[in-house]
C-alpha positions as CSV (number, residue, x, y, z in Angstrom):
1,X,13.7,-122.2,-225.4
2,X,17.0,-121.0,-224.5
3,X,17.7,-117.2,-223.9
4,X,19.9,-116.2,-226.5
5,X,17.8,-115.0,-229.3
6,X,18.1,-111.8,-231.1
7,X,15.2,-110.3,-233.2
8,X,16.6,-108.3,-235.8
9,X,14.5,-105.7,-237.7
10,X,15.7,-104.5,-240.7
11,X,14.5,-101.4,-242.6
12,X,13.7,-100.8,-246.3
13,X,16.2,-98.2,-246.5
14,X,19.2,-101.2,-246.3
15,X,17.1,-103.1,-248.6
16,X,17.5,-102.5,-252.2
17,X,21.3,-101.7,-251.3
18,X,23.7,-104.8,-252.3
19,X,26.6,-103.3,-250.6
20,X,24.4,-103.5,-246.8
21,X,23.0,-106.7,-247.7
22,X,26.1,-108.3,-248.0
23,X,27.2,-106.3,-244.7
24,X,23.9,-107.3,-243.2
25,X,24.2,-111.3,-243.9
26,X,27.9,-111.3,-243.0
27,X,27.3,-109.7,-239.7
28,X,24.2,-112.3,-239.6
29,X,26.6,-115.1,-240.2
30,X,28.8,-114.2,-237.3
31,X,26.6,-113.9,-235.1
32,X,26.6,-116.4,-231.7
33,X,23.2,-115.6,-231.5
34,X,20.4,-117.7,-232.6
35,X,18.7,-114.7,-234.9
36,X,15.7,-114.0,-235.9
37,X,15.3,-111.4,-239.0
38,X,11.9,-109.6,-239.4
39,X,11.9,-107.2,-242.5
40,X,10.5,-103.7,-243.8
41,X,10.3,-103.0,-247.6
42,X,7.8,-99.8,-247.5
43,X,10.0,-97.7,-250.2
44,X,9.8,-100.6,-252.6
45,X,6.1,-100.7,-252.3
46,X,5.6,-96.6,-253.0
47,X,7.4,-96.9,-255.6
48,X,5.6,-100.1,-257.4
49,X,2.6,-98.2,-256.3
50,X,4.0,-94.7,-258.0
51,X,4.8,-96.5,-261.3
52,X,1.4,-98.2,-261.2
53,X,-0.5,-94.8,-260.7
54,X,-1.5,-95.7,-257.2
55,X,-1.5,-92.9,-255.3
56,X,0.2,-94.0,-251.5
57,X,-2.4,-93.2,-248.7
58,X,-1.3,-92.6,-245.1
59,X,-2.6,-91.6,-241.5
60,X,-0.7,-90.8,-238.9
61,X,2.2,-92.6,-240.6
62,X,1.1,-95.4,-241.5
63,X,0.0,-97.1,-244.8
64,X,-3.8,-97.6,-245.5
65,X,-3.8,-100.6,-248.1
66,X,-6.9,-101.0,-249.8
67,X,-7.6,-104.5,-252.0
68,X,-5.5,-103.3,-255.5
69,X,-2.4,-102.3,-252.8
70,X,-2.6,-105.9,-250.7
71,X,-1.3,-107.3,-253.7
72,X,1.2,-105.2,-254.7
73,X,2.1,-105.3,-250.9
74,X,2.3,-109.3,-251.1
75,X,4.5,-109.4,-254.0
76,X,6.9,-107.0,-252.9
77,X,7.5,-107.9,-249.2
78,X,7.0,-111.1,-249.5
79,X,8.4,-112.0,-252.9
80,X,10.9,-109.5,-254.0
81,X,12.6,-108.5,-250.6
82,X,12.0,-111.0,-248.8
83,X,13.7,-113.7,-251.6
84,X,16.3,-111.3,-252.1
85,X,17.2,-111.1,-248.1
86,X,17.3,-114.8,-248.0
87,X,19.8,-115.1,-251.4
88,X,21.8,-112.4,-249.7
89,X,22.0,-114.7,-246.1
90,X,22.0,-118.1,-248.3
91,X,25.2,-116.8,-250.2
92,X,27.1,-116.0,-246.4
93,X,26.5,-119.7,-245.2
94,X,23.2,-118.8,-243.3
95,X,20.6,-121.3,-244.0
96,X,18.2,-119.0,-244.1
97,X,14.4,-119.6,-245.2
98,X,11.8,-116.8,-245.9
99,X,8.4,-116.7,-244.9
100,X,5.5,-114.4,-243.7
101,X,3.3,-114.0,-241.1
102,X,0.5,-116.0,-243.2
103,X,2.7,-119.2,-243.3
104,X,1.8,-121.4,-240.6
105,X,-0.8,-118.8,-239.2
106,X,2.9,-117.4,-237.4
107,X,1.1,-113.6,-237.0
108,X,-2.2,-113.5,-236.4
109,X,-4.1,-110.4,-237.1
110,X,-7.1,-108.5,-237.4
111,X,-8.1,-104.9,-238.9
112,X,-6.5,-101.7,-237.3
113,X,-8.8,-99.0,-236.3
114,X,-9.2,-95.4,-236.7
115,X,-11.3,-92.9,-235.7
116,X,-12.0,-91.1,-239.1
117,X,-10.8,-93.4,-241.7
118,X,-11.2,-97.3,-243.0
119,X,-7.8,-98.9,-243.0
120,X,-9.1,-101.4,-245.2
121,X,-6.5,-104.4,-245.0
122,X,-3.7,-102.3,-242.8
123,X,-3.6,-105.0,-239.8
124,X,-2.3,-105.5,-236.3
125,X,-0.9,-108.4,-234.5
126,X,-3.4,-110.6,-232.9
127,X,-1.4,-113.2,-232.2
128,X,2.1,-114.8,-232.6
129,X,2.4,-119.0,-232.8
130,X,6.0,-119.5,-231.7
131,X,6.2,-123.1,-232.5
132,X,6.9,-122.3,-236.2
133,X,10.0,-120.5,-235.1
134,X,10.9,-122.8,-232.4
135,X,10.3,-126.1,-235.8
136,X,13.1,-124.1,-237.8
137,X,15.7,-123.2,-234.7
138,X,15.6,-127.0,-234.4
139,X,16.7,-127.6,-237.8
140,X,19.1,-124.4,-237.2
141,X,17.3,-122.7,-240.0
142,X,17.4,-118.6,-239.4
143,X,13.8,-117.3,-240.4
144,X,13.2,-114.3,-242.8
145,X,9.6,-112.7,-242.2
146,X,7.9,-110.7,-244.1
147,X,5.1,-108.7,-242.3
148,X,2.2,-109.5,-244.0
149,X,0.0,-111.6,-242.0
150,X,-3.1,-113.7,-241.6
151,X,-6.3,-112.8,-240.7
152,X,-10.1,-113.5,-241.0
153,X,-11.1,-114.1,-244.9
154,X,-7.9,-112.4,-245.7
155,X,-4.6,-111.2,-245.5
156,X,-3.4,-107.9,-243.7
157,X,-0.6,-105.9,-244.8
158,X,1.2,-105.0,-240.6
159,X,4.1,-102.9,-240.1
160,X,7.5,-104.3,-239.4
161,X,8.0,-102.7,-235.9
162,X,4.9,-103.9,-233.9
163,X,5.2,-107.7,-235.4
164,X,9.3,-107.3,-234.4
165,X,7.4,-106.5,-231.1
166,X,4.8,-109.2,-230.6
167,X,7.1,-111.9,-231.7
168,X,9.8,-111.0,-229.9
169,X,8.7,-112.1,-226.0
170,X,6.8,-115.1,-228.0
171,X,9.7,-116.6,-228.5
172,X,11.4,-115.4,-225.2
173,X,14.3,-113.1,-227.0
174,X,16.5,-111.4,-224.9
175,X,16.9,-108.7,-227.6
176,X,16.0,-106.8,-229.8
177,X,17.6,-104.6,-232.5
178,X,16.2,-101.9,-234.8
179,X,18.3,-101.4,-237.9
180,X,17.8,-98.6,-240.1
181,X,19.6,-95.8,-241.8
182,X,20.8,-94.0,-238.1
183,X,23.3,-94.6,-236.0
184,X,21.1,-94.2,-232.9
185,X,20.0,-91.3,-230.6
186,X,22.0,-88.1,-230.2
187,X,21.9,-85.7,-228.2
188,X,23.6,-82.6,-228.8
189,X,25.3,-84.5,-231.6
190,X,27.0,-87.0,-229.3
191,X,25.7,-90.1,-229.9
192,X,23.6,-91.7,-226.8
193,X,25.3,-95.5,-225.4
194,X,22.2,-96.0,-223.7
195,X,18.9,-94.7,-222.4
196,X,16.6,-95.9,-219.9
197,X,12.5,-95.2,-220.2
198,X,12.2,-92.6,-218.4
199,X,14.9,-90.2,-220.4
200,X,13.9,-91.8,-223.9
201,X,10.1,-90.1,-222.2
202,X,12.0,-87.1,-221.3
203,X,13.7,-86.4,-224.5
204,X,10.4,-87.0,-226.9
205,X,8.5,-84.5,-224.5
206,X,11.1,-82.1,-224.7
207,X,12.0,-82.6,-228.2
208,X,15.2,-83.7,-228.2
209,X,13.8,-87.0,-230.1
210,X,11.8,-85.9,-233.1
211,X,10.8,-86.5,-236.2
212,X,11.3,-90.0,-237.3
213,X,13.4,-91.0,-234.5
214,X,9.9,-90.9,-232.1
215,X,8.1,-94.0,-233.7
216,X,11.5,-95.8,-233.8
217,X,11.8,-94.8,-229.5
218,X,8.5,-95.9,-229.2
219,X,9.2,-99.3,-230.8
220,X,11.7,-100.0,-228.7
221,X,9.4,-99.0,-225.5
222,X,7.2,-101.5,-226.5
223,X,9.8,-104.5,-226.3
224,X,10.7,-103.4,-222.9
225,X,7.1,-103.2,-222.0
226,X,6.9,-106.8,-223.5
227,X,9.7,-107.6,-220.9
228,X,12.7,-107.8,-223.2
229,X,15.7,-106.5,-221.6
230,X,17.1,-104.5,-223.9
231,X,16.3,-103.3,-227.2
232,X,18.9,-101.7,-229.5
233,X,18.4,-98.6,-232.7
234,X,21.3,-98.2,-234.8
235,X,22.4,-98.9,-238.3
236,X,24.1,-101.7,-240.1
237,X,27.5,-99.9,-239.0
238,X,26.5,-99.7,-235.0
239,X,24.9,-103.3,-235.3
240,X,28.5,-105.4,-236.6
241,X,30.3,-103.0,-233.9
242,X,28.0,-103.3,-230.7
243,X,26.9,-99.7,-231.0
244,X,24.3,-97.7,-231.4
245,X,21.5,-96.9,-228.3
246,X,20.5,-99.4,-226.0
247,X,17.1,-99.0,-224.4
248,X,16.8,-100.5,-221.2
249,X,14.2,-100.2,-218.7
250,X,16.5,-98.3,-215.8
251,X,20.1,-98.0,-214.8
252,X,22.1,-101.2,-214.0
C-alpha cells in the first residue's frame, strides 16, 4: 500500500460541536491524503451514563465498562457519533462509511488488566486486520471507526488512542494526527513546532508536560515506537493550518 496515509484521531471534545465538524470534514475533504478517521466520544458516554444513574468508574484514567455500560458504550460510539461524523464527511463530498472495530474482526482484542481491579469489558488491541481498510481505499471510501472492538464471546469497549496506534503501522501510515481541544505543546507559553523523544521524555520528567497533555505525549511515543515517522497533537485549528507539534523520533 502506498505511503501516503494519514490516521486522524479525533476527540469527543470536537464531537458534539456542529461548527468543528463541519471544519473537521472540510479540512477532510481537502486533504491529498488517503485518511483514515478513528474517533473518541467518551463525554457523550458520561453523560448518557449520568442521566441513566450510572455512576462513571475509572482507574488510572481509563473507563472500566461493566455489562449495563457496553451497551450504552455501543450505542453511543458507534451509533450516535459515529453516524453523525459520517453525515458530517458525507455532506463535504467525502464518501465516507462508519464502522467499528467489530466489523470485519478489523480490531481484535482481549480484556485489559489491572492489578487491583476487574475491568470487566474495558479492552486492548490484540490485533488489527488491514485488508478491511485496504477493500474500502480501493473503492476510495474514507473509513470512520468507532473503538469498540471484537473479542472472545464479546465485545470490548478500547480507547481511541491505542487502536489509532495499532492500526496505524497495519496499514503502513506515514502519520499520524491527534486532534483534540489544544493547540499542541507549549512551553513557556510558546507553542512547540516539533519535539523529538527524548525532550517530549525530558519535559514529562520535568514537568513541563502535565496533566492531560502526558497521555496525549505518550500516544504519540507509541506511533513512533510503531515506526511511524511522525505523529502530530494539535486542534482542528493547527490540523487545516499544518500546525501544532510534530513528534519525531530525532532531529532531521
Amino acid at each position: 500500500m502506498e505511503r501516503n496515509i494519514c490516521v486522524v484521531k479525533i476527540s469527543g471534545h470536537c464531537l458534539d460541536d456542529e461548527l468543528l465538524l463541519r471544519q473537521f470534514a472540510a479540512t477532510v475533504a481537502g486533504s491529498s491524503e488517503r485518511v483514515v478517521i478513528v474517533h473518541g466520544g467518551g463525554k457523550e458516554i458520561s453523560r448518557l451514563q449520568q442521566q441513566l444513574n450510572i455512576e462513571p468508574r475509572y482507574v488510572d484514567g481509563l473507563r472500566v465498562t461493566d455489562a449495563e455500560s457496553l451497551a450504552l458504550v455501543e450505542m453511543v460510539l458507534c451509533g450516535a457519533v459515529n453516524k453523525r461524523l459520517v453525515r458530517h464527511l458525507l455532506a463535504a463530498g467525502v464518501d465516507a462509511q462508519g464502522l467499528s472495530g467489530v466489523d470485519r474482526g478489523l480490531v481484535r482484542a482481549r480484556q485489559m488488566r489491572h492489578d487491583l481491579v476487574d475491568m470487566a469489558y474495558t479492552g486492548e488491541v490484540e490485533s488489527v486486520r488491514p485488508q478491511v481498510i485496504c477493500d474500502l481505499f480501493e473503492l476510495g471510501v474514507t473509513p470512520v471507526i468507532a473503538p469498540v472492538s471484537l473479542g472472545a464471546g464479546s465485545n470490548f469497549n478500547l480507547n481511541a488512542d491505542p487502536v489509532t496506534s495499532a492500526i496505524a503501522p497495519a496499514i503502513a501510515a506515514n502519520k499520524v494526527v491527534f486532534i483534540s481541544n489544544v493547540a499542541g505543546v507549549l512551553v513557556d507559553g510558546a507553542l512547540m513546532p516539533s519535539i523529538t523523544r527524548a525532550q517530549a521524555q525530558a519535559f514529562i520528567e520535568g514537568g513541563v508536560i502535565a496533566g492531560g497533555m502526558i497521555p496525549k505525549a505518550l500516544a504519540a511515543l507509541d506511533v513512533l515506537s510503531a515506526g511511524i515517522p511522525e505523529a502530530i497533537i494539535t486542534d482542528l485549528d493547527g490540523w487545516s493550518n499544518n500546525g501544532g507539534t510534530t513528534f519525531i523520533e530525532t532531529e532531521r
